[in-house]
C-alpha positions in Angstrom: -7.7 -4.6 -17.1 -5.2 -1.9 -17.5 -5.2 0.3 -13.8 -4.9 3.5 -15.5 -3.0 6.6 -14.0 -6.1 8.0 -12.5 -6.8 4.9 -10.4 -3.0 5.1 -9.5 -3.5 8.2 -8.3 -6.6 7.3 -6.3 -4.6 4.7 -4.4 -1.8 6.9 -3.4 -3.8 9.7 -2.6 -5.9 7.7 -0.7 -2.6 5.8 0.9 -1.2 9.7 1.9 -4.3 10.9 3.5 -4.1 7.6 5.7 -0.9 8.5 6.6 -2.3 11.7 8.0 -5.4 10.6 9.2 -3.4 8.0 11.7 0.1 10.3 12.1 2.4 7.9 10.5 5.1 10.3 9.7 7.9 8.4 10.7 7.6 5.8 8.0 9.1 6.3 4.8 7.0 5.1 2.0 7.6 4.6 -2.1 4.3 3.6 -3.7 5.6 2.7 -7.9 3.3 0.8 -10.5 5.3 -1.9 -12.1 3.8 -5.4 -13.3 3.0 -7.3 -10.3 1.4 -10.8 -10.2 -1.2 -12.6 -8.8 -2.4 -9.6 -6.7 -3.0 -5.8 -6.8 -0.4 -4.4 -4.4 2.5 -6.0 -3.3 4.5 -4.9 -0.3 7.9 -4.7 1.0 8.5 -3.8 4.2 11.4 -2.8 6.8 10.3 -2.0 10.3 13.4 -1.3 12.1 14.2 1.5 9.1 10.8 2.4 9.0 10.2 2.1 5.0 7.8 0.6 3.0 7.6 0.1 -0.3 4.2 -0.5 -2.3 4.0 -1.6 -5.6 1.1 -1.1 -7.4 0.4 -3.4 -10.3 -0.1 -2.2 -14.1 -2.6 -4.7 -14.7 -5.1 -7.3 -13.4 -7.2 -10.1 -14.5 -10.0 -7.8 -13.3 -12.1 -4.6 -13.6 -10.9 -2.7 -10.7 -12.9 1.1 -9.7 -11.7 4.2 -7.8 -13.5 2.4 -4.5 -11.6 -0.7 -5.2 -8.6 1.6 -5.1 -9.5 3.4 -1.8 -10.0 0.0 0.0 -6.8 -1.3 -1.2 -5.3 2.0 0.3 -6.6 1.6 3.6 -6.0 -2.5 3.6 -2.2 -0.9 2.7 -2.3 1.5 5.7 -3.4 -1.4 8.2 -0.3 -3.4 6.9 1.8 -0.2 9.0 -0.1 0.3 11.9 0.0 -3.4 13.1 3.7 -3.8 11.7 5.0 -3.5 14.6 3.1 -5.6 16.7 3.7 -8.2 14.5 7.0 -7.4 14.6 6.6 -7.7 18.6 4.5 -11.2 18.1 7.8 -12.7 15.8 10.4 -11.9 17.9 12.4 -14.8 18.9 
């Protein structure tokens, strides 16, 4: 199924009002649709710079709705908030 710009949308809406909601301003975050595989959002992440980017994927092998969005969002936002502990629990 083709996530259409709508859906987009929803997820970074969503995503931004997270952001808010939990006062993550000091991260930098780029959330792009490009063909990703094997999952719906894909993440790459560096804590000491504080940036993130998400990439949302174009398509899946799967009806997705505007709920499935909004839980992808806030599965997204946890990824931040326990980045640096896990940062913290990896360091050698």
């Amino acid at each position: 199924m083709q996530i259409s710009k709508e859906l987009f949308d929803t997820f970074v809406i969503t995503f931004r009002d997270y952001v808010q909601q939990f006062g993550l301003h000091d991260w930098r975050v780029e959330i792009i649709q490009t063909p990703v595989t094997e999952t719906p959002v894909e993440y790459c992440m560096d804590i000491r710079r504080r940036y993130c980017l998400l990439k949302v994927a174009t398509e899946l092998d799967y009806d997705v709705t505007a709920e499935d969005m909004k839980r992808l969002a806030f599965h997204e936002i946890c990824e931040l908030l326990v980045a640096d502990l896990e940062m913290l629990v990896n360091y050698e």
